[in-house]
N, C-alpha and C positions, 0 to 999 in steps of 0.2 A: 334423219337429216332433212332441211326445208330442202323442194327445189329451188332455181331458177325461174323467177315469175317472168322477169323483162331484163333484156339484154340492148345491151348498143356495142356494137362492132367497127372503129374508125368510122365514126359516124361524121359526115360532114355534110352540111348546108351554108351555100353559095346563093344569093341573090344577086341574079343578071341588072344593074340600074343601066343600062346602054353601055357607056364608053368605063364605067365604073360595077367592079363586082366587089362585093362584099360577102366576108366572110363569117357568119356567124356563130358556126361550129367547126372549129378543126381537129377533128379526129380525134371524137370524143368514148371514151369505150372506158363503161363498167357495166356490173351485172346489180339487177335487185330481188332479193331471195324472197321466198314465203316467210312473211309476218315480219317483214323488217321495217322500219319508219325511218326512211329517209328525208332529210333537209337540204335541199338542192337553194344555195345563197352565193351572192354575189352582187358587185356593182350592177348600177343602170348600164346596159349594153354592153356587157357580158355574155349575155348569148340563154340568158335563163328561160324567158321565153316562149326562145323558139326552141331551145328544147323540150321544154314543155309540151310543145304541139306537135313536136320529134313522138313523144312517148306515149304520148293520147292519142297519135295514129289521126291527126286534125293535118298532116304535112308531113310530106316523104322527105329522107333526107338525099341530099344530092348522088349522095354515095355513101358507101356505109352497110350494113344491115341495123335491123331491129327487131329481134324476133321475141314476141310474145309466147310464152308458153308451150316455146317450141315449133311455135309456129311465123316465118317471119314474114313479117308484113313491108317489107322496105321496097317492093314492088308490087305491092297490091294495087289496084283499081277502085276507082270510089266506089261502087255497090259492098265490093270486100271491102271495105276498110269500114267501112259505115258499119257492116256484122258483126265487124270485130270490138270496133268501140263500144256498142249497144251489150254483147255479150261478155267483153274483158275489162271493160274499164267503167269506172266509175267519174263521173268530174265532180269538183264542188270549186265555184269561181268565184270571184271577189263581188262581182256585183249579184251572185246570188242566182238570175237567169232563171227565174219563175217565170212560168206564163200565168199575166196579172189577171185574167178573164178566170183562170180553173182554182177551184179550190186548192187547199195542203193536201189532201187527198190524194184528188186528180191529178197534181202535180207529179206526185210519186208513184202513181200511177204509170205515169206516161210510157219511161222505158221497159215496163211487162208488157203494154199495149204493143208497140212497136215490135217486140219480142214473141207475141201470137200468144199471151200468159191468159185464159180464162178470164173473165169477169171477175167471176166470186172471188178465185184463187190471188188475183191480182189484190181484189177491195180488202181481202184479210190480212195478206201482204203488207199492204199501206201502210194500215192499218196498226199493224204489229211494230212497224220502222217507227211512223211517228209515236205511237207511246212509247217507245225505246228514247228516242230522243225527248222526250216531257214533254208530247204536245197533243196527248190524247183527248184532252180538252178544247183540241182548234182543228179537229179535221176538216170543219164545213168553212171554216177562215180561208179568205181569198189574202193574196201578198199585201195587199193596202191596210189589210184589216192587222197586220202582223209588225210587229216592232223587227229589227234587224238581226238580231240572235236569232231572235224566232223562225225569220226567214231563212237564216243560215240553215239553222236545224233541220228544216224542212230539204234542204239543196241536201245536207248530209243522205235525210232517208232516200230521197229521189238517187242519189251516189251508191246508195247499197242494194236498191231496189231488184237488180237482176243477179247478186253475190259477184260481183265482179271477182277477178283476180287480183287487181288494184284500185286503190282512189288514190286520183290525184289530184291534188287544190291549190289552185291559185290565189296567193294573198288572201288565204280564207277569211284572216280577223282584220283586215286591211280598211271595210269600211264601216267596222264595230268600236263599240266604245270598249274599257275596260273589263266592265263587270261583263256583258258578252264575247268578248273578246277569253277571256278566262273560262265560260263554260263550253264553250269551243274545243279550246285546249283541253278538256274535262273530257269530251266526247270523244275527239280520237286517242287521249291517252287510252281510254277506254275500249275505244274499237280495237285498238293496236295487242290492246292485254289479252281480248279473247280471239286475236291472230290474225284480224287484218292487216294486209298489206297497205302501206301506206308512203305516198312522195308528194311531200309539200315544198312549192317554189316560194320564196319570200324573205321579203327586206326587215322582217321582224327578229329581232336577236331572242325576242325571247323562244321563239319556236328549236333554237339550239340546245337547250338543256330538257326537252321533248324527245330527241330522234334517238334512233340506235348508229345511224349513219351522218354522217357530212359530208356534202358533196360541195364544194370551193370553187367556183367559175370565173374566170378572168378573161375577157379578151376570146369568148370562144373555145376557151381551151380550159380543161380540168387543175386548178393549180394545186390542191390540195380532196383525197378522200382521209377522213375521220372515224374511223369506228369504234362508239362511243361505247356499242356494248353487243354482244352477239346476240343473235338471235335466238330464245329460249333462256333468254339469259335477265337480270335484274340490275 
């Protein structure tokens, strides 16, 4: 049976604006298993977001827990929470979030670096990610030198680089055209097949006939979960 990767418990976040609070989560609570591909959809101002940055451990929630892998972080401190993202989570975000100066490489590099990973052990790493993704031909390629799939591609392996317990992406094909946008979709059906965990937030319908789950946001609040196909399942 998979475990439990990430959990939310009446998850709520409240921003204080002075004489006005806003609610952006009201007591928000599901679990996300090992190897399941969740689609977490909804209107502008909905609360997608900030959950998002709920789950990436980027922003505690007011109240609530959140406990990753058993582990919960819902009152962690930033040096903790920083370890936890580095070693539990993966990001891939819409605008990509390369640093322009470092190679493909380097890029995906970065979170072994930050992790204490070897040199070599790290460059073969990379190395291994980006030819997974079809880009064993651009490791010395800086982000300028790379069309925007490409760049994606690269945010993928840089997302897998320390085997997180999850990736999660923000409007991953948001600023791709079609034909990129579709080998996206390629990648993580793909990643998903041989068991990674995966939670994509996005305005995209087509990412729906992708996931195993549906998660429906309205207002802050959960209006609809979908499970489209179990986990282990086809």
């Amino acid at each position: 049976m998979p475990g439990t990767v990430l959990e939310l418990r009446e998850v709520w976040k409240i921003y204080d604006m002075g004489e006005v609070k806003v609610e952006a989560l009201k007591g928000v609570t599901f679990n996300i298993e090992e190897g399941e591909f969740i689609i977490i959809i909804g209107p502008s101002g909905s609360g997608k977001s900030t959950l998002l940055q709920i789950l990436g451990c980027l922003d505690l929630p007011t109240k609530g827990e959140v406990i990753i892998e058993g582990i919960e972080v819902s009152k962690m401190k930033g040096p903790q929470l920083a370890k936890i993202r580095n070693q539990k989570i993966g990001f891939v975000f819409q605008g990509f979030n390369l640093l322009p100066k470092y190679t493909a490489l380097e890029n995906v590099e970065l979170p072994m670096l930050y992790a204490g990973v070897p040199a070599k052990k790290r460059r073969e790493r990379a190395k291994e990610l980006l030819e997974m993704v079809g880009l064993g031909d651009r490791l010395n390629h800086k982000p300028t030198q790379l069309s925007g799939g490409q760049q994606q591609r690269v945010a993928i392996a840089r997302a897998l680089a320390n085997d997180p317990a999850i990736i999660l992406a923000d409007e991953p094909t948001g600023n791709l055209d079609t034909k990129s946008g579709e080998e996206i979709f390629r990648i993580f059906e793909e990643l998903n097949e041989n068991g990674v965990t995966l939670g994509v937030v996005t305005h995209d319908l087509r990412w729906l006939e992708k996931g195993s789950k549906i998660i429906k946001l309205l207002d802050g609040r959960i209006e609809d979960i979908e499970v489209v196909r179990h986990v282990g399942n086809t």
